[in-house]
N, C-alpha and C positions, 0 to 999 in steps of 0.2 A: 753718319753710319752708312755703308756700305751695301748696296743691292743684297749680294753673298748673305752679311748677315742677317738683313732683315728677313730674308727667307730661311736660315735656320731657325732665328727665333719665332716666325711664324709656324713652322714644322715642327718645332718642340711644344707652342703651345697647342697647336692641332692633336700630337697625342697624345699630351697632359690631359687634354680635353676627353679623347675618346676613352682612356682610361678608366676618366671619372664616370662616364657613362657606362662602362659593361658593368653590369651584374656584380653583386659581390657571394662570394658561395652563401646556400641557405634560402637566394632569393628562389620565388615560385615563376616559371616561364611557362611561356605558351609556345607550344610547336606544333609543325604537321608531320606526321610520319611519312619517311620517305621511302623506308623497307624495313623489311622485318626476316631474322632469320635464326638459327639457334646460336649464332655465334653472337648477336648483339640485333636492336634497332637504332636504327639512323634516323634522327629528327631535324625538321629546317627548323632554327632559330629565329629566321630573319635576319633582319641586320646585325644579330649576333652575332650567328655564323650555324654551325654544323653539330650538333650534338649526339651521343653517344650514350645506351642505356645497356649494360652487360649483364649477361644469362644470370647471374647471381640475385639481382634483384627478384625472380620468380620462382625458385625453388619452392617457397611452401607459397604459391599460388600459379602453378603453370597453365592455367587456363586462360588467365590474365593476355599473356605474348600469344596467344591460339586466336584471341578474341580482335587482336591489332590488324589493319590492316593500311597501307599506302592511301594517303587522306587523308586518317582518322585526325581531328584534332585532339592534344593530350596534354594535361598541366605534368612539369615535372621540375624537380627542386636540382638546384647546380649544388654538384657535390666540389667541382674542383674547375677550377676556370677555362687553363688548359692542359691534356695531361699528355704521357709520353708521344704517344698518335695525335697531338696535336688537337683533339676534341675538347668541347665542351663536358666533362663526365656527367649526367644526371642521373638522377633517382626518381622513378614516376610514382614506389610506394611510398617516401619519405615525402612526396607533393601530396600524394592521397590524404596521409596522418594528418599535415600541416594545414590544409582543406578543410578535413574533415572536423580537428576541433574550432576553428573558424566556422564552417558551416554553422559546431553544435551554437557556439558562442550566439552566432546572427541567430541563433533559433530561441534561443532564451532571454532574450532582450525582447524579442518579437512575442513571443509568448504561445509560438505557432504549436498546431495539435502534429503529431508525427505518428506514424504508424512503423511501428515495430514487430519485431518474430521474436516468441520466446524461445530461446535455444538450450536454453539449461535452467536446471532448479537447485538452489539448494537452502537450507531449513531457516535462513534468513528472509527469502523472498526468489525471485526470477530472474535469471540473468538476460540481459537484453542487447541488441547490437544496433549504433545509428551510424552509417558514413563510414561502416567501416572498424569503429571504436564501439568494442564492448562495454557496456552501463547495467549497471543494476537498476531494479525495480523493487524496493525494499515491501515486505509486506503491510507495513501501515499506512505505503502508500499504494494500493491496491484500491480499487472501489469498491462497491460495497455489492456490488454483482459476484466479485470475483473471490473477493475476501474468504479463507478457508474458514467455517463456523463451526470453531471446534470449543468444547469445553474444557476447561483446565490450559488450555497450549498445549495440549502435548504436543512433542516435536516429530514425531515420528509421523502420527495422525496430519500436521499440517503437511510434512513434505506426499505424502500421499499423495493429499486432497489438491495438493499443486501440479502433481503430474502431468494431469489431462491437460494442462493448458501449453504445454511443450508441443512446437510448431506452430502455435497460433499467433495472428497477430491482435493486437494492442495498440490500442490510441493510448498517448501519454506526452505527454510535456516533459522538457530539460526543466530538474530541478535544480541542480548544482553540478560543477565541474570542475575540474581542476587540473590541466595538461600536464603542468607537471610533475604529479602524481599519478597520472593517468587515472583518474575516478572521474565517471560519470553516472549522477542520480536522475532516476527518472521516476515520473510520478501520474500515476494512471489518475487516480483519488484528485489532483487538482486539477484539473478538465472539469472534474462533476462543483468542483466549489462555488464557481461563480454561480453556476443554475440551481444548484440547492440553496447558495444566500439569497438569491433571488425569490426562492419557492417558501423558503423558512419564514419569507416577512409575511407571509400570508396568512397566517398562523400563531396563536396564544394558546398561555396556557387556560385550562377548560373548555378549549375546541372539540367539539366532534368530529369526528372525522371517520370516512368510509375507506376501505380497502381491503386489498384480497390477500390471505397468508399464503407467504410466498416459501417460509422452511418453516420446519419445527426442530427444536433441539431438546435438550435435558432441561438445559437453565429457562426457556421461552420459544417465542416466536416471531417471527420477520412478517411483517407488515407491507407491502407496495402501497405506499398511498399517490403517486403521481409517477413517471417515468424518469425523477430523477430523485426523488425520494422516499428514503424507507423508515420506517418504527418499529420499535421493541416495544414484543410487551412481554415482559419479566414473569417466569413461572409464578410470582408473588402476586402479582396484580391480575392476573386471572380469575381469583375469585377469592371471596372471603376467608372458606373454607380450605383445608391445607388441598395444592392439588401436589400429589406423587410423582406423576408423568405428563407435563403437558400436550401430550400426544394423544393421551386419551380424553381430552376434551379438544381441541384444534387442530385443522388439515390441511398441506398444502391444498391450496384453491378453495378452502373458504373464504367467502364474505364477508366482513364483519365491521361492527360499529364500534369504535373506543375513545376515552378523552382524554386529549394528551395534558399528561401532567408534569412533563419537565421537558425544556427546550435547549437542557443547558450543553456546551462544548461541541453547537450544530447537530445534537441527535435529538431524535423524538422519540421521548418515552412515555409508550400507551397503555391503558389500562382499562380492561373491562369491568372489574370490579366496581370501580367508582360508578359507573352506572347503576350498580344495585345498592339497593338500600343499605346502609350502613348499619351493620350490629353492633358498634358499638355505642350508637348515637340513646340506644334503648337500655343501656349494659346493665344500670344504676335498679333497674326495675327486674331484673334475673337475676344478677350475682351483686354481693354484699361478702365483705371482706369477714374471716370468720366461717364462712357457710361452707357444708364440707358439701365436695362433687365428685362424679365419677367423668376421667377422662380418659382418651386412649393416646397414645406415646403417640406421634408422626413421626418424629425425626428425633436422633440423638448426637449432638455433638457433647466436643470436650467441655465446653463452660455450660453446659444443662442439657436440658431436651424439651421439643415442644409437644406441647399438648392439646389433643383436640377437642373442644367441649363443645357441649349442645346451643344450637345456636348459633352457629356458624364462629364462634369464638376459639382464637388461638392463644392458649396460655404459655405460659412458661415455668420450668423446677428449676432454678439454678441449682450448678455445683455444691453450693454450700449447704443446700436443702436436701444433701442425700446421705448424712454422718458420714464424711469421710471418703465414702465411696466413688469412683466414679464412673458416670452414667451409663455409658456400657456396660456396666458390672451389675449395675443395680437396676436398670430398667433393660427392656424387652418393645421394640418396635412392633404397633399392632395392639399390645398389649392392654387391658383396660387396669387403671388404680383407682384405688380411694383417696384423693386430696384432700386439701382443705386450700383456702384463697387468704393468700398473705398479703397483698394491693394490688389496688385498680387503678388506673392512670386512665380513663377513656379517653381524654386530649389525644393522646401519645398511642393508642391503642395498645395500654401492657394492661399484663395480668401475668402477679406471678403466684406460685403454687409451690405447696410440701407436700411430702406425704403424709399421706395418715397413719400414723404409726400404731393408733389405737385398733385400726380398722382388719391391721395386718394378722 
């Protein structure tokens, strides 16, 4: 073989070679800016070569090319290898995207806490933004700080109660993602998991336990028992006796004592009642099934109404005990009747009731 050729075939595997080596578009490059100006910036490759970023990339971000300067180093993604001027074409916001769900990725493997801005609301939860990529903060994954305590759901009442937190930031963890849908879930509520399973082993049920009311609502009250956990205690478990409005017996920043009677699905559910003596432990010695009583209506739903008896005892009229009528119709909240006591279950804490229809 001939000097001649072995120096072409040297020179053809030399650029076969270097070929193999440039970038294929899509990959992510590191450059330095070499100027900046409205008609494009110039970035060194390196042994690349010369690349090429045009005004188009900035339109909905022109502060972006204001913030560049000769120096700066900058990731930016090859859109085209070489184009008519001979450049490298790149894109420094399709390297940002490409980055940034890479970032979120390494962040949810890691399991790192992030701080975020809320930027928007709406009746689902908070809209949130990491690296760049918008995420959601869905509201059941909210913590227990932040969470809207509204009764019923209304929808209207929660996007309210969510307003105030528009412009704040948020510690919250990557819950899930997915680039190619572009959905990113983020979750304030697992941050607090681990230290609440931690805080939860502390604790059984028939615990007492101190802490200060931190809300009151319709249905109950919010409890702080430590700095990372909180307790209900149910308008029901306040007290024997029926309460109306648990507002008028509990206040933000009281103190108070209760024992928690259920642990289950990580919450704690508290009860002051159980603290007092139980009426119905005595019931067998007051009422006797037969015996007529006078009670007064508390509450009226569609399957009955309850009833308040002496004693701290909460009966019951089912529907069926009103001829036909129903309980709207035929009862009056406030009201006092004449009953009579159709059974006792004191296991169970029932007691149901008729009217007296003699009495009427």
């Amino acid at each position: 073989m001939s000097l001649q050729t072995t120096e072409i075939k040297s020179m053809k595997d030399l650029l076969l070679k270097e070929e193999f080596l440039l970038p294929k578009p899509g990959s992510i490059l590191g450059g330095e800016v070499i100027s900046v100006s409205k008609a494009n910036i110039i970035l060194d490759l390196g042994s690349i070569g010369i690349g090429i970023v045009y005004p188009g990339e900035f339109y909905d971000n022109p502060d972006r090319v204001k913030s560049l300067k000769p120096g700066d180093k900058v990731s930016a993604m090859l859109i085209e290898l070489e184009n008519e001027e001979g450049y490298r074409e790149l894109s420094l916001k399709a390297a940002q995207i490409t980055t940034a769900w890479q970032d979120i990725k390494e962040r949810k493997e890691s399991g790192e806490v992030l701080e975020t801005t809320i930027i928007n609301i709406n009746k689902g939860g908070l809209i949130v933004e990491i690296s760049g990529i918008q995420g959601f903060l869905p509201l059941s994954q909210l913590s227990s700080e932040h969470y809207p305590k509204v009764d019923g759901g209304d929808t209207t009442k929660i996007v309210q109660a969510l307003q105030k937190f528009k412009g704040q930031k948020f510690s919250v963890k990557v819950l899930d993602f997915n680039e190619a849908e572009n959905k990113l879930i983020v979750s304030e509520r697992a941050i607090q998991e681990e230290a609440v399973k931690e805080e939860l082993s502390k604790y059984k049920v028939g615990d007492l336990v101190k802490g200060q009311v931190t809300e009151v609502t319709d249905f109950g009250a919010f409890v702080k028992l430590s700095d990372t956990l909180d307790g209900l205690i149910h308008s029901s478990e306040i007290d024997w006796k029926f309460i109306e409005d648990p507002r008028e017996v509990l206040h933000s920043g009281d103190t108070i004592e209760a024992k928690i009677i259920s642990l289950d699905g990580g919450r704690v559910s508290l009860s002051l009642k159980a603290l007092k003596d139980d009426p119905w432990v005595t019931i067998d010695s007051i009422y006797q099934v037969g015996q007529k009583v006078k009670g007064k209506i508390s509450k009226i739903r569609n399957s009955g109404a309850f009833v308040e008896l002496p004693g701290n005892i909460i009966g019951f009229v089912p529907v069926a005990e009103l001829g036909g009528q129903m309980p709207q119709d035929a009862l009056i909240v406030g009201k006092e009747y004449d009953m009579a006591i159709v059974h006792i279950d004191a296991k169970d804490h029932k007691l149901t009731l008729t009217l007296d229809k003699k009495a009427e």
